[in-house]
C-alpha positions as CSV (number, residue, x, y, z in Angstrom):
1,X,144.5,83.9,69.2
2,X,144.6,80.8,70.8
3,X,141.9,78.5,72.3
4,X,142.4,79.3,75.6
5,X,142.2,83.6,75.3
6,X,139.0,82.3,72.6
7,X,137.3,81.2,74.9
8,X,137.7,84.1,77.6
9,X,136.4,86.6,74.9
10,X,133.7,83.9,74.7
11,X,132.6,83.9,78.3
12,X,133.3,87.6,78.4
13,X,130.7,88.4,75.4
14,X,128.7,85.9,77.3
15,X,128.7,87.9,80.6
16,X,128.1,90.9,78.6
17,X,125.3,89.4,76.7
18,X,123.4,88.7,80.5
19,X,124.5,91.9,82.2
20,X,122.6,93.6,79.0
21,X,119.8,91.1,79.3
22,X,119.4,91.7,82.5
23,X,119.5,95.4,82.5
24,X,116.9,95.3,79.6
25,X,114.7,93.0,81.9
26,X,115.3,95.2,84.9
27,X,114.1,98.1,83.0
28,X,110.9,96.8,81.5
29,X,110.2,95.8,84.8
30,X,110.9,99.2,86.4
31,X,109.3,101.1,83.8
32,X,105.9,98.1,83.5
33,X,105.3,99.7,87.5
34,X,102.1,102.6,87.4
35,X,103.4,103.7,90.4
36,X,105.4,106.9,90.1
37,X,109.2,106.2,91.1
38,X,112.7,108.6,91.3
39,X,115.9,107.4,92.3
40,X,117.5,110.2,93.8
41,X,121.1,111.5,95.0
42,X,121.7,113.2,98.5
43,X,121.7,116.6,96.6
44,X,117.7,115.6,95.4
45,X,119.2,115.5,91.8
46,X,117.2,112.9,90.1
47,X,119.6,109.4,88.9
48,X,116.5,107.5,87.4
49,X,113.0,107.7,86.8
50,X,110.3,105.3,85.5
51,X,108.1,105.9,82.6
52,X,104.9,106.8,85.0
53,X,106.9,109.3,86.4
54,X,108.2,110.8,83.4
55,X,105.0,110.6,82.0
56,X,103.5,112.3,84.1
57,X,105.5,115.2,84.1
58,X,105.7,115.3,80.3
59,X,109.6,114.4,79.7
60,X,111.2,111.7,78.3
61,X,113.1,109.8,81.4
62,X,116.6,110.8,79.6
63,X,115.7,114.6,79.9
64,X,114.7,114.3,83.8
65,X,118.3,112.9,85.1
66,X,120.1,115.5,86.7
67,X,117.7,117.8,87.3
68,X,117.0,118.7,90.9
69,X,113.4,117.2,91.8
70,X,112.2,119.8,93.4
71,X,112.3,122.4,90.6
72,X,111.3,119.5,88.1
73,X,108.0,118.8,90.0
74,X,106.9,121.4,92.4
75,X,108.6,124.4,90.6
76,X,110.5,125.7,93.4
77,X,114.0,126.7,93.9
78,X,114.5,124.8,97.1
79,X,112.6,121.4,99.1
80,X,109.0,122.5,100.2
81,X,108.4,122.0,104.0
82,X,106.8,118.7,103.6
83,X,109.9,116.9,101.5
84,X,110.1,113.5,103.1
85,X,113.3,113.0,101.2
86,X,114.9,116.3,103.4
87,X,113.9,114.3,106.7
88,X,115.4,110.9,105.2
89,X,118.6,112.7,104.6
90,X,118.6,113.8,108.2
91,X,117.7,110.7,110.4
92,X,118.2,108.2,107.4
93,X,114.7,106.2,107.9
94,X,112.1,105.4,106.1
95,X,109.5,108.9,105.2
96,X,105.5,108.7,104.2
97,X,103.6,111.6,103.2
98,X,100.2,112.7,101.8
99,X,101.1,115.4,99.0
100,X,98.6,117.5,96.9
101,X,100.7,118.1,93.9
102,X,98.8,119.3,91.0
103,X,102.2,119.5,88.2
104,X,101.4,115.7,89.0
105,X,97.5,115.3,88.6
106,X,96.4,115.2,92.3
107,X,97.1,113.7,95.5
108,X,100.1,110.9,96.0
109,X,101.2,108.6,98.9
110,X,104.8,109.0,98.4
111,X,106.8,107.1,100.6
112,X,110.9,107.6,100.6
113,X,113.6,104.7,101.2
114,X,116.9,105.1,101.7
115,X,119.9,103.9,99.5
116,X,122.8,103.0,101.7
117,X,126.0,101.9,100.9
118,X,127.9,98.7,102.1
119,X,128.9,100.9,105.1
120,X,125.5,102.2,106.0
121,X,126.2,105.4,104.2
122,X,123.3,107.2,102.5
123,X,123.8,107.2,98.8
124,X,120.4,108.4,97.5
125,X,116.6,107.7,98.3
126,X,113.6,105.7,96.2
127,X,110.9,107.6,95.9
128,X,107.7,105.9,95.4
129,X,104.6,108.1,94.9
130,X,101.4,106.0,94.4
131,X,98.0,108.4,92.8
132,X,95.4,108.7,95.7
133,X,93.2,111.1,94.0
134,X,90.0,108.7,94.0
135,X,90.4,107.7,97.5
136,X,90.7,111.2,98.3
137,X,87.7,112.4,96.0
138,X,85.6,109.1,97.6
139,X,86.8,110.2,101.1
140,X,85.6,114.0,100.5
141,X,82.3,113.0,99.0
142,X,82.0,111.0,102.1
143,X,83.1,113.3,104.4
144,X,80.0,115.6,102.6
145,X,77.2,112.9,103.0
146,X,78.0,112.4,106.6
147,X,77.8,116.4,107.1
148,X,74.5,116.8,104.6
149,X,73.2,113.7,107.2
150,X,74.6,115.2,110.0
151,X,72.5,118.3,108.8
152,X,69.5,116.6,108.0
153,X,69.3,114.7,111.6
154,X,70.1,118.3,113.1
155,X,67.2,119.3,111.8
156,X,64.9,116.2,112.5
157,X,66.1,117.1,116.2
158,X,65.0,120.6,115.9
159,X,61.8,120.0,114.3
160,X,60.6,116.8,116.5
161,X,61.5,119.6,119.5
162,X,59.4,122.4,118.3
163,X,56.6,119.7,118.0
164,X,57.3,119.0,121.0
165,X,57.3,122.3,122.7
166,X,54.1,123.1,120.8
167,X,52.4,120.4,122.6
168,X,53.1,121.2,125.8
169,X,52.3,124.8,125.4
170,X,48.6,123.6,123.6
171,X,49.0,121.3,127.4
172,X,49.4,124.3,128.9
173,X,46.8,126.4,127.2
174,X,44.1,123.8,128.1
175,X,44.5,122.9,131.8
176,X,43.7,126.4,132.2
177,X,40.3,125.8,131.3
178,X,39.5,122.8,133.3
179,X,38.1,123.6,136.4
180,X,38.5,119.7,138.1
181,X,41.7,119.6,139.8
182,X,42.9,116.0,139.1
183,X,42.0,116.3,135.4
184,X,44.1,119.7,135.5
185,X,47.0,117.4,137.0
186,X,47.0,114.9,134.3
187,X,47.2,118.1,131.7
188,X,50.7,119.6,133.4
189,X,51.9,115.8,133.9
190,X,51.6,114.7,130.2
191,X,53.4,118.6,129.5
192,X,56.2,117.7,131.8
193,X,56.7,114.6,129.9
194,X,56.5,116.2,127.1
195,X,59.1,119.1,128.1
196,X,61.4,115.8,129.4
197,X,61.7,114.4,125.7
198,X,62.1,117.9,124.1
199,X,65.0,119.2,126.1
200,X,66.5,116.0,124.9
201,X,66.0,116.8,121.3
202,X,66.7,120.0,122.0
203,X,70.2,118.8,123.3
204,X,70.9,116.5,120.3
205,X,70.5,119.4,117.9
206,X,73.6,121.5,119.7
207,X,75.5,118.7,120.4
208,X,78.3,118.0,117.9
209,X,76.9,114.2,118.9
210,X,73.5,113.7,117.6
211,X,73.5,109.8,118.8
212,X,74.3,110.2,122.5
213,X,72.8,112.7,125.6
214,X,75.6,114.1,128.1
215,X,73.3,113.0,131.0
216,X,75.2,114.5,133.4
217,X,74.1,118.2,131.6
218,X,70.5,116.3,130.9
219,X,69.9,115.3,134.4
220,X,70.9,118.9,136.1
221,X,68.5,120.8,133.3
222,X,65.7,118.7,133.7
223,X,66.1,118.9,137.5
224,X,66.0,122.4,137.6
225,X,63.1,123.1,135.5
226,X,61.0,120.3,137.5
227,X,62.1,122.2,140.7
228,X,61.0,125.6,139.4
229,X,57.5,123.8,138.7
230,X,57.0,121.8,141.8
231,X,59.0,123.7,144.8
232,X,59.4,127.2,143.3
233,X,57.5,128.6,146.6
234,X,58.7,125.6,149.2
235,X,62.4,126.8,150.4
236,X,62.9,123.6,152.9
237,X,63.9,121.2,150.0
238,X,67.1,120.7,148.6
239,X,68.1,119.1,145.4
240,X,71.2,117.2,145.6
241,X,72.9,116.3,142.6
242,X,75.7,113.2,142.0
243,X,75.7,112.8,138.3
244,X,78.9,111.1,137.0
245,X,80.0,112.3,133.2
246,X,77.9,109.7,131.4
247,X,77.0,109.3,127.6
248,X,74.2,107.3,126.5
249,X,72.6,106.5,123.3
250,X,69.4,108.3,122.8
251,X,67.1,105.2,122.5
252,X,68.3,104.5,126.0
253,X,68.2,108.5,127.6
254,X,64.6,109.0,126.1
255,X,63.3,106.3,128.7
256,X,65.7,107.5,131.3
257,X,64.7,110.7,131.4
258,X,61.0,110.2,131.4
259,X,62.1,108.0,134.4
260,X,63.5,110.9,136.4
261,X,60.8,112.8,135.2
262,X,58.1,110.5,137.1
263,X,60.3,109.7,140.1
264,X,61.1,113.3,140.9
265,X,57.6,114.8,140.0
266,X,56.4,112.5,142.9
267,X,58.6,113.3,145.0
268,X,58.5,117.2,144.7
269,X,54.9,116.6,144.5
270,X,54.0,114.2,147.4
271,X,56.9,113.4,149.8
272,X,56.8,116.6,151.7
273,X,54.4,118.6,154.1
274,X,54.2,122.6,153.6
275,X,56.6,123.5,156.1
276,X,58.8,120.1,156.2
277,X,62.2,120.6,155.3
278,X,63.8,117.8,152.9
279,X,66.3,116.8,151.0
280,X,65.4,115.0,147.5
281,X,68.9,113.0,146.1
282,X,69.1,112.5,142.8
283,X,72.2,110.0,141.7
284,X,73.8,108.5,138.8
285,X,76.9,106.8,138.6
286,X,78.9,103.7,136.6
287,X,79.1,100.5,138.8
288,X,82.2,98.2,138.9
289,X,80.2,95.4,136.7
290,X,79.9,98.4,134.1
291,X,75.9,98.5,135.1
292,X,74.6,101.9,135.5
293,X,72.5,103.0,138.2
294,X,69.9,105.8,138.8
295,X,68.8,106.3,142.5
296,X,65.9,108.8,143.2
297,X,65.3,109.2,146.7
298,X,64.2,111.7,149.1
299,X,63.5,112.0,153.3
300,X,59.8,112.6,153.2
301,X,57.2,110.8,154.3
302,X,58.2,107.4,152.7
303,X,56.0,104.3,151.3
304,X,53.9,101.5,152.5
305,X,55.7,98.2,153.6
306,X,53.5,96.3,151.0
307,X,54.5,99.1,147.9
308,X,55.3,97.5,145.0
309,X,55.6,99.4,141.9
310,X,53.7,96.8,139.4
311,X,50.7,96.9,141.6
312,X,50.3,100.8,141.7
313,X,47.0,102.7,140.5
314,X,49.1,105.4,139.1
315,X,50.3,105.9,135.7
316,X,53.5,107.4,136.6
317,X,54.5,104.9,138.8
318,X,53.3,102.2,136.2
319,X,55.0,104.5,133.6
320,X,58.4,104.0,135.3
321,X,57.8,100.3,135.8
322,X,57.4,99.8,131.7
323,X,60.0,102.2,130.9
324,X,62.3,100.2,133.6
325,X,61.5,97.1,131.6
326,X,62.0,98.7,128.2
327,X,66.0,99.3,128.8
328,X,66.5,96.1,130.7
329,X,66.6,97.1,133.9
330,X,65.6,96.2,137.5
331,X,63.8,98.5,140.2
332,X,64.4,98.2,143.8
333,X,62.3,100.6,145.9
334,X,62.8,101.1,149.9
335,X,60.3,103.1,151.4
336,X,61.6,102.9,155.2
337,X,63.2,106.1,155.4
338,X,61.0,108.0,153.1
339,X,61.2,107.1,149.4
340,X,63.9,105.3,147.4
341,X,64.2,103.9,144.0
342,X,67.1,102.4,142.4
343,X,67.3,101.2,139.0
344,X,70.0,99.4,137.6
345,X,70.8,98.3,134.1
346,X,73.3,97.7,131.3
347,X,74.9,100.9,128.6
348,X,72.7,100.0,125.4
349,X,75.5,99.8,122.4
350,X,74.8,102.2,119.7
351,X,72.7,99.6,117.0
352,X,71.8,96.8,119.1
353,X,69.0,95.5,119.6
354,X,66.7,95.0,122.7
């Protein structure tokens, strides 16, 4: 042999020497990942699998090549449904699944590339399924707190409703012993307001939300019952209703309703003669600055030109003042054409403060 073909076998054991180097390196590598990888063909018959993977099947990665995955892992004799690799094979992009698979341990986010050739021709897939069990078990135990809360504030509602009904049936019970008629008054008032606040609980305990009041629902329920109360026997008023589909947080409808409360009460109660016939308008509607506003107003005998809410004697009206102030609003009141009141304000965000 002389020098010259010497030193090709040289540089050919050389080449040798890295291609086995590197294969050895390539393999440590591949099998050091705890993910669980396949390399598969387009007939799901596995070419290659990692140690994880083998591992967790309990072969040796020589005795899972050739077999078809499907069979080797889910025990079937065909793809399940969900086989991203089946939709890879079909549209040649890149699959993600969630898959309970218990021959495996648990849950996996397996997510399957394709293989292509130099032409763009699909060889095979990666598979590479990563073990979500403990997110899933965190997520479920999670998912179980927020119900047992969800529970726990459904009952809060329910309880803090049934209080509340309580009291204004013991409301109830007493006015009918007290002969003065104002005192009587101030009995049915403080059960109206208390009725306002349970009806609100009362909703929060059927909702599926218990943070936020449909007031459009709120508004028309608590309308009706303060009609039946105040103008059951007068048929000359009409209650007019433009309530847009509005949510608010409960710290913010407590107030609001108890507003309404007041504002109608007074006018059912005051703003109209036996036989005059009226309309009372109750409104609610999103502005274009994103401000809310309430308007109560009715066609009765209207206000004083020197009526200023903050100066009244009575503790509804200086009820709806505070309450105004307490969700950051401002009250306008016109009292030329009978009675108005407009309040506008901001949407309190849910866990903000004041």
């Amino acid at each position: 042999m002389n020098k010259e073909e010497t030193k090709e076998v040289l540089e050919c054991e050389d080449v040798k020497e890295a291609l086995l180097l590197a294969n050895n390196e390539w393999n440590r590598t591949f099998n050091a990942i705890p993910d669980l990888i396949t390399i598969m063909d387009t007939e799901h018959r596995v070419v290659k699998v990692n140690k994880a993977m083998s591992d967790s099947m309990g072969v040796s990665p020589e005795e899972a090549i050739n077999k078809h995955c499907y069979e080797m892992v889910h025990g079937t004799r065909c793809p399940i449904d969900s086989c991203p690799h089946s939709l890879l094979l079909v549209d040649g992009a890149q699959h993600q699944a969630e898959i309970q698979e218990d021959n495996l341990g648990g849950f996996f986010m397996v997510t399957v590339t394709p293989i292509e050739d130099d032409e763009g021709n699909i060889l095979g897939s990666v598979h590479v399924a990563r073990d979500i069990t403990k997110r899933i078990e965190m997520e479920n135990d999670l998912k179980k707190a927020l119900q047992d809360k969800d529970m726990l504030m459904k009952e809060i509602h329910h309880r803090v409703k049934n209080n509340l009904a309580v009291m204004s049936s013991l409301l109830n019970l007493q006015s009918r012993y007290i002969d003065d008629e104002a005192a009587r008054n101030i009995f049915k008032d403080s059960q109206s307001r208390a009725k306002t606040m349970a009806i609100i609980h009362e909703k929060l305990y059927r909702s599926g939300d218990l943070k936020r009041i449909d007031m459009k629902e709120y508004i028309k329920d608590l309308s009706r019952d303060l009609f039946y109360v105040h103008l059951s026997n007068h048929k000359n008023v009409d209650l007019v209703l433009d309530v847009e589909n509005i949510m608010l947080d409960v710290d913010t409808a407590i107030p609001l309703g108890l507003i309404i409360n007041e504002l109608l009460t007074n006018s059912m109660k005051h703003a109209f003669s036996d036989d005059q016939k009226g309309i009372i308008n109750v409104n609610f509607n999103k502005l274009k600055d994103d401000k809310l506003l309430l308007e109560v107003k009715d066609n009765g005998k209207g206000l004083s030109s020197n009526f200023k809410v903050e100066d009244s004697d009575s503790l509804g009206l200086r009820l709806i003042y505070s309450l105004t102030d307490q969700i950051c609003g401002q009250i306008e009141v016109d009292g030329s054409h009978g009675a108005c009141f407009s309040i506008k304000f901001h949407e309190r965000k849910l866990g903000s403060a004041k």
